[in-house]
C-alpha positions in Angstrom: 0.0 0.0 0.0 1.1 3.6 -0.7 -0.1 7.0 0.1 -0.5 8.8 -3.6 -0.7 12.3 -4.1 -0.1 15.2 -7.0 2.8 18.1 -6.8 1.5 21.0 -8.7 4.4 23.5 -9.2 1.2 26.0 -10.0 2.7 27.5 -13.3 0.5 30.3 -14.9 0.9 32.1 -17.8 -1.4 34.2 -19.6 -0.9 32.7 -22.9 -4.2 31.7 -24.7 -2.9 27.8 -24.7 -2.6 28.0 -20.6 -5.9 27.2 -18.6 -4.0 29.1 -15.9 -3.2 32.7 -17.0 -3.0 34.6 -14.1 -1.8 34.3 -10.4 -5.3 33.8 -8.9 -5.9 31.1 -11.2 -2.6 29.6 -10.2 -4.1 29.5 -6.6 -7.9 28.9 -7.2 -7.5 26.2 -8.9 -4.8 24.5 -7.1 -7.1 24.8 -4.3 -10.1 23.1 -6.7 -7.5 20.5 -7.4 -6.7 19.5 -3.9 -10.8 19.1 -2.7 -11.1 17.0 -6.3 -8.4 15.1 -5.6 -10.1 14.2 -2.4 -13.0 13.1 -3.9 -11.2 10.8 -5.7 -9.6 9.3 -2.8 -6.0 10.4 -3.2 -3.9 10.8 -0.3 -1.8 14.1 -1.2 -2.1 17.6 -2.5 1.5 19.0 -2.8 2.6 22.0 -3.7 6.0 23.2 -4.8 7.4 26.8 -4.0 9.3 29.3 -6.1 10.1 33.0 -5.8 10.5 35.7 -8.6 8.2 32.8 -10.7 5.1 33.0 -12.1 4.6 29.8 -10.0 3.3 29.4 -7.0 5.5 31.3 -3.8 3.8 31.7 -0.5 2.5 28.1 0.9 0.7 29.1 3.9 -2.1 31.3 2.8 -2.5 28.4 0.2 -2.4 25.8 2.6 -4.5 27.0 5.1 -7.8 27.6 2.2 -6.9 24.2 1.0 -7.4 22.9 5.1 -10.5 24.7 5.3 -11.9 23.1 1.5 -10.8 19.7 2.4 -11.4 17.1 5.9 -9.2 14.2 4.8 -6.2 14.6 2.4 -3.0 15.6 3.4 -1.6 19.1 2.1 1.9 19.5 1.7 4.9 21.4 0.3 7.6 20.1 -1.9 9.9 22.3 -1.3 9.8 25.6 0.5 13.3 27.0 0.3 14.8 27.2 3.5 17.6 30.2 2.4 14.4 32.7 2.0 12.6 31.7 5.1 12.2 33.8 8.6 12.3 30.5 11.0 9.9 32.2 13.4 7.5 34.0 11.3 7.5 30.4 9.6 7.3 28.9 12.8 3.5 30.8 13.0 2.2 30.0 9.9 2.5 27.1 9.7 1.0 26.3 13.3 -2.0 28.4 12.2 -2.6 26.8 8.7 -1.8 23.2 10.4 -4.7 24.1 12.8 -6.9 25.2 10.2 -6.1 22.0 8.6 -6.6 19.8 11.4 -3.2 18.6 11.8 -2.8 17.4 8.6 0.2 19.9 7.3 3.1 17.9 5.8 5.6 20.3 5.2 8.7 19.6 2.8 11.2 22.1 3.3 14.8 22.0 1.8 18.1 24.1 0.6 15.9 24.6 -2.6 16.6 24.7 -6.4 18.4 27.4 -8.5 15.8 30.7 -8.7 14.9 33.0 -11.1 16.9 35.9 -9.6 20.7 36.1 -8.3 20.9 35.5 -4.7 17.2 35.9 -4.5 17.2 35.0 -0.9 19.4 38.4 -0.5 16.7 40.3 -1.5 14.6 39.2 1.5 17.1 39.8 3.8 19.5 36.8 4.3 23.5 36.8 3.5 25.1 33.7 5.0 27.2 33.6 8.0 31.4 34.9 7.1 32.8 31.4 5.4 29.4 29.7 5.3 27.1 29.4 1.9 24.0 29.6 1.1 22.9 25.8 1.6 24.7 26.2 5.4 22.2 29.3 6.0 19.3 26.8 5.2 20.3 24.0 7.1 20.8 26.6 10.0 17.4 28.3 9.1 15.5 24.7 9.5 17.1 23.5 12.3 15.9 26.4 14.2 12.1 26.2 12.5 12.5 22.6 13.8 13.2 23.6 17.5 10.5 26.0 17.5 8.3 23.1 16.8 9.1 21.5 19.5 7.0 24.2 21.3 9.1 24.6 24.2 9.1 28.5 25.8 12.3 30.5 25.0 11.3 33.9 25.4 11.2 36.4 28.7 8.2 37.5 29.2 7.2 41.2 29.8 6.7 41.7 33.2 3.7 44.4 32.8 2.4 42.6 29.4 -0.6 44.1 27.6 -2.3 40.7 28.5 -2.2 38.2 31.0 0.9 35.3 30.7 1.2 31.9 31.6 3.7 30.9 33.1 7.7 30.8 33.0 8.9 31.3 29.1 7.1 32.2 26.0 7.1 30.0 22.9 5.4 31.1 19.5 1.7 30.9 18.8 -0.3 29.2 17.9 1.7 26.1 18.4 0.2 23.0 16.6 1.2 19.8 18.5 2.4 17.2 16.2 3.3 18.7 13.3 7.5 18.9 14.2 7.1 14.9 13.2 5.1 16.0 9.8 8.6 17.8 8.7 10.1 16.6 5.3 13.8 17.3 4.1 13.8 17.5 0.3 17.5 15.7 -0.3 19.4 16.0 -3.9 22.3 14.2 -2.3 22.8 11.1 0.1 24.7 13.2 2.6 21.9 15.5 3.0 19.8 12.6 3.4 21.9 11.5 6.5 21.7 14.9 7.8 17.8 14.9 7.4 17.7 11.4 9.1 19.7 12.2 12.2 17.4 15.8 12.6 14.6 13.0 12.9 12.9 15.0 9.1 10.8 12.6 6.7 12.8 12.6 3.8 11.2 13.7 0.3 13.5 12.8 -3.2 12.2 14.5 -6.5 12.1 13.5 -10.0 16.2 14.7 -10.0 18.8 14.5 -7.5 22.5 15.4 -8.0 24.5 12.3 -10.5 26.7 10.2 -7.6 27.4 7.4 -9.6 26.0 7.5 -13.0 22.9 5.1 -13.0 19.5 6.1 -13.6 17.6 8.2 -11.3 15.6 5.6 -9.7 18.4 3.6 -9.0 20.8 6.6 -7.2 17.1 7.2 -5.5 16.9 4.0 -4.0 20.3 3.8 -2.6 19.7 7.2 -1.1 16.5 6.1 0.9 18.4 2.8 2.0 21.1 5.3 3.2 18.6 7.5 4.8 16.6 4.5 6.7 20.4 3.2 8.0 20.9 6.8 9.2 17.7 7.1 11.0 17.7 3.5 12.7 21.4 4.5 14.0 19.8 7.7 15.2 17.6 5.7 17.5 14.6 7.6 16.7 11.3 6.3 18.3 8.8 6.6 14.9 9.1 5.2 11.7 9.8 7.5 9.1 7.9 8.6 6.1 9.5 8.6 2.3 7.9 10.3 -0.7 9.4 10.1 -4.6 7.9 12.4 -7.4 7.3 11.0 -11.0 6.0 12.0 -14.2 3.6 9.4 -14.6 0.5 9.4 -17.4 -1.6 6.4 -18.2 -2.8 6.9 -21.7 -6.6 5.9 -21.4 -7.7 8.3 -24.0 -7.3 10.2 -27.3 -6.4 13.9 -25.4 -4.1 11.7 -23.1 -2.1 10.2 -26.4 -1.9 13.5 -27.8 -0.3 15.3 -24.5 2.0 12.5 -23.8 2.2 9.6 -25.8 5.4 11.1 -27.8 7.0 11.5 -24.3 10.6 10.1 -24.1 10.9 7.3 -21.4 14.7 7.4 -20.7 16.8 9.7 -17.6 18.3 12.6 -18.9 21.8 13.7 -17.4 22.6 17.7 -17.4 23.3 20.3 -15.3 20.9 21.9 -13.0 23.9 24.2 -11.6 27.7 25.2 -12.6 29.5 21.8 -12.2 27.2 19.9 -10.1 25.9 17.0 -12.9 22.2 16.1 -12.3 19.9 13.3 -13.6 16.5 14.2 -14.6 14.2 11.5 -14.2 12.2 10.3 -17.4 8.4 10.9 -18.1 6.4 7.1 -17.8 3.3 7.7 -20.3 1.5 4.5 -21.7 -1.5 2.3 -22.0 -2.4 1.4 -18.0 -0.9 -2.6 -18.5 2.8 -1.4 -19.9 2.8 1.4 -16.9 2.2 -1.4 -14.3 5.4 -3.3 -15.8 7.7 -0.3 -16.2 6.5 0.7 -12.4 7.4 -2.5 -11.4 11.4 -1.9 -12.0 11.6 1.2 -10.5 13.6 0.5 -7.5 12.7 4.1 -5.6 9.0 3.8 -6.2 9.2 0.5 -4.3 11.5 1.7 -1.1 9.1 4.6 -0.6 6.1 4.6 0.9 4.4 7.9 -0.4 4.5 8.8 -4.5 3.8 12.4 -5.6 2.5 12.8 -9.3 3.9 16.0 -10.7 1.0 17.0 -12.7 0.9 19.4 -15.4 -1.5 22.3 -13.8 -2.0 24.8 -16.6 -4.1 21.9 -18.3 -6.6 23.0 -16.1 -8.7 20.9 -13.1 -10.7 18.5 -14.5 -7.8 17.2 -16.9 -5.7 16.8 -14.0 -8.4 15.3 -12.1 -8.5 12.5 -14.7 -4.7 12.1 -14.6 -4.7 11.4 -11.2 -8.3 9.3 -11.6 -6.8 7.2 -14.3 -3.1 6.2 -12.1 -5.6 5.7 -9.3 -8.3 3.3 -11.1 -6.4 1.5 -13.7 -2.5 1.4 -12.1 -2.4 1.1 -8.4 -4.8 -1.3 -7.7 -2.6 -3.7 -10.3 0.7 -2.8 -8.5 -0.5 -3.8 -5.0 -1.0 0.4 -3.7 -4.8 0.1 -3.3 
């Protein structure tokens, strides 16, 4: 059994051949998607975060109007860039869209990917620590989200507040109990896979990770969760841990389906994603439901994880990506043993 869900990147553009042309249809619909994909009995609505884009960019307001549409599926991120992020002011969103939610927040956060903008984050107000980088200011910047989250008190309180206190030290509110074990590191390498294992983080690997070895993505993937479950078990952490993988996956049931997708390529692609750090890309799987179910069987990530996010392509509009996710849910899973 796995838990399925969709990662929309919300791309709009306001070409005529998008069905998402501005930035309120990005985020209306991706809320439409989410309570559709409910109805149909997926697990997952994801949602991927990028600044300076015409992509989706601020989770939380999202997150929490998805909470208060939906009563059962989970609603996620996949990543939020950690070297752009205010732990603390984080630290409150999040509690308050999780509560709106109803505890069911599962929150991918990471280093993130290469942005539209130079040194974006420095535009919000970060510059790493003197001999530190970029990637070091987000590791920093989630481990001290993750403490928050623990919802221990930190703070002196005034003594002559504007309101009554409880006692001893402050913590952030709200707080939202549970949701420091609903954290996900997004890992592009197997060291950072470690590191997210020993911070006791559920560990999220997308559809490319950084080339350590030269085999195909699902391959590298697999090694890196086996790495990352070793890590954790030597951590001696109570819970088991959670594992998501993203695909490109299509099951051609129809004509409009074969006309999208069925001249996608079905091989990795190696390249870089930045200056002299190789990448592979992971292919697109598009074909009739009973070839899917044999090429999904070989894919040795798919089967480590437990959770599998279907990057979906949004500006097709709702009810196209509604059937996309219908058509892996009806006429794939139940074959492969994940319903």
């Amino acid at each position: 059994m796995k838990k399925i869900g969709f990662l929309s990147f919300g791309h709009w553009s306001p070409s005529p051949q998008s069905g998402t042309r501005s930035g309120a249809d990005a985020l209306l619909q991706s809320i439409d998607l989410a309570v559709a994909a409910e109805e149909l009995g997926a697990d997952g609505a994801y949602y991927r975060v990028h600044h300076f884009a015409r992509q989706l960019a601020s989770p939380f307001p999202l997150l929490a109007a998805a909470g208060a549409k939906t009563k059962r599926i989970e609603l996620g991120t996949a990543v939020i860039d950690m070297r752009y992020e205010n732990p603390l002011y984080m630290a409150e969103d999040a509690g308050a869209a999780d509560l709106i939610a109803g505890g069911r927040l599962q929150l991918g956060i990471s280093r993130g990917s290469p942005e539209q903008v130079i040194d974006g984050w420095r535009h919000f107000g970060y510059v790493p620590e003197e001999g530190k980088s970029d990637a070091d200011m987000a590791r920093r910047h989630a481990e001290i989200f993750l403490d928050l989250l623990r919802g221990e008190g930190f703070a002196q309180p005034n003594p002559r507040p504007m309101f009554p206190n409880p006692p001893g030290l402050l913590r952030l509110e709200p707080f939202s109990a549970g949701l420091r074990e609903r954290i996900w590191w997004g890992a592009a390498t197997n060291a950072t896979a470690v590191w997210a294992a020993k911070l006791g983080m559920n560990l999220q690997s997308s559809t490319l990770k950084f080339d350590e070895g030269g085999q195909p993505l699902h391959i590298q993937q697999a090694e890196q969760i086996r790495a990352y479950r070793a890590a954790w078990k030597e951590a001696g952490h109570a819970r088991e841990p959670r594992v998501s993988v993203s695909r490109s996956i299509f099951a051609l049931v129809n004509d409009m389906d074969r006309a999208y997708f069925g001249g996608s390529e079905g091989q990795d692609h190696f390249g870089y994603i930045e200056p002299e750090k190789r990448a592979v890309f992971g292919r697109t799987y598009a074909a009739e439901p009973d070839e899917l179910v044999e090429q999904l069987k070989q894919d040795e990530a798919i089967a480590e994880a437990d959770t599998l996010l279907l990057t979906v392509p949004n500006q097709l509009g709702v009810d196209y990506n509604a059937h996309v996710i219908e058509s892996i849910l009806k006429h794939v899973a139940p074959a492969l043993g994940w319903r």
